[in-house]
Residue, then its C-alpha position, 0 to 999 in steps of 0.5 A: x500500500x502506498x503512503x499518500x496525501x491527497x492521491x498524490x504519493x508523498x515521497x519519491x521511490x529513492x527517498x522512501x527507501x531512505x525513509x523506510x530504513x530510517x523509520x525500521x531502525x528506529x522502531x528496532x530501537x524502540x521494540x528491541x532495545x526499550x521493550x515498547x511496542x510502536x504503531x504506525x502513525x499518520x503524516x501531516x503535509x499542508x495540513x492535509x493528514x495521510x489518513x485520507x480524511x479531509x476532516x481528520x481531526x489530528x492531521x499527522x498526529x494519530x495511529x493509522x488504524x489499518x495498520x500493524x502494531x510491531x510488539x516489543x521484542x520485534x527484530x530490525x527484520x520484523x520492524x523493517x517488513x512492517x514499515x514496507x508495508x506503510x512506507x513514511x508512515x511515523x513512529x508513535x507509542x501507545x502509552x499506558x503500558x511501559x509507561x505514561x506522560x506527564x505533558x506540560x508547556x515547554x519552557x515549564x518543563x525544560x526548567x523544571x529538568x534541570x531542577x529535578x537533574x540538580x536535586x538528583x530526581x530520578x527520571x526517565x526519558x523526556x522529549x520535547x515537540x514541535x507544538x511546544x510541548x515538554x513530556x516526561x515518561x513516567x510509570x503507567x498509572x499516573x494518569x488515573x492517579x493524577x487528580x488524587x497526587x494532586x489533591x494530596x500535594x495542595x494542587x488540586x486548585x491550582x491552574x495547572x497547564x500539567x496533563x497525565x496521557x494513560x492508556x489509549x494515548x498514544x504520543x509521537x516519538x523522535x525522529x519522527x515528525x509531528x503534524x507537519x510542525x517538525x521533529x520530536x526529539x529527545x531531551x533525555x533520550x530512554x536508557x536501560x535502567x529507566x526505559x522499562x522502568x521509568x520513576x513513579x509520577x509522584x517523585x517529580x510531579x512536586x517539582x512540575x507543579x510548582x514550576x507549572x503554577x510559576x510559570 
């Protein structure tokens, strides 16, 4: 199947080669290395979405539902063969089985990295967007229990602009682009010991909240 915008193919047959081996080793990476699962996502070109729908509501920001997800433990082989299949497409991870996200403004959330990287905060991996949006991966379950670690650290009252995404989430990862706005790309990019498990959201969300509430 091709991958195309409007029914015009969007990249030339030698770019999507280059494409398609790029998108492999990196979903190699994720699925072999990290252990994540990866979806096949929709690009963005002129705001006018891959999907195919002229209504799409997140142009170049959603899973394709046609296809395939490449499961954790999936080989540069596996992972190359299933981006033959949707050449260009990009590289999105659902949340809320490795792990969740902690989304908040950009400028909030670099300084309040290297606050947590001065105090010795464990943390795990962390990318930026191209829409201005700074996201800390943190353990599954922090969605469900933000309002309540909010509560219980005088938050809840607070306008926070500090979301949770939990399971059915699914977020852009780097290199891919998003929406047609550019790149996502690593501020802290994932490491062993934090890959698989990354810090429980209440070790750092003190930290978040009061540079999100100064902000």
């Amino acid at each position: 199947m091709g991958f195309t915008i409007g029914g015009i193919r969007e990249m030339r047959s030698g770019t999507r080669r280059r494409g398609r081996a790029t998108g492999a080793t990196a979903v190699a990476e994720y699925t072999g290395l990290w252990g994540w699962a990866v979806v096949p996502g929709a690009r963005a070109a002129a705001g006018a979405c891959s999907c195919g729908d002229t209504a799409c509501a997140a142009p170049g920001a959603h899973p394709l539902d046609f296809a395939r997800e490449v499961p954790p433990g999936a080989t540069l082989g596996m992972a190359a063969d299933a981006w033959a299949e949707i050449p260009g497409a990009s590289v999105m991870l659902p949340v809320g089985r490795t792990f969740d996200v902690l989304d908040v403004a950009e400028a909030a959330g670099r300084r309040a990295l290297v606050r947590m990287e001065r105090m010795g905060l464990p943390l795990g991996p962390v990318s930026v967007t191209p829409d201005g949006r700074t996201q800390f991966f943190v353990a599954p379950g922090a969605a469900a229990g933000l309002p309540g670690l909010l509560y219980r650290m005088g938050w809840d009252d607070a306008d926070l602009d500090l979301r949770a995404l939990g399971r059915g989430a699914h977020v852009t990862a780097p290199p891919s682009d998003l929406g047609g706005l550019g790149p996502v790309r690593w501020l802290r990019p994932p490491a062993p010991d934090t890959a698989a498990t990354p810090p429980q959201a209440r070790l750092l969300l003190g930290t978040l909240a009061y540079i999100c509430h100064r902000w």
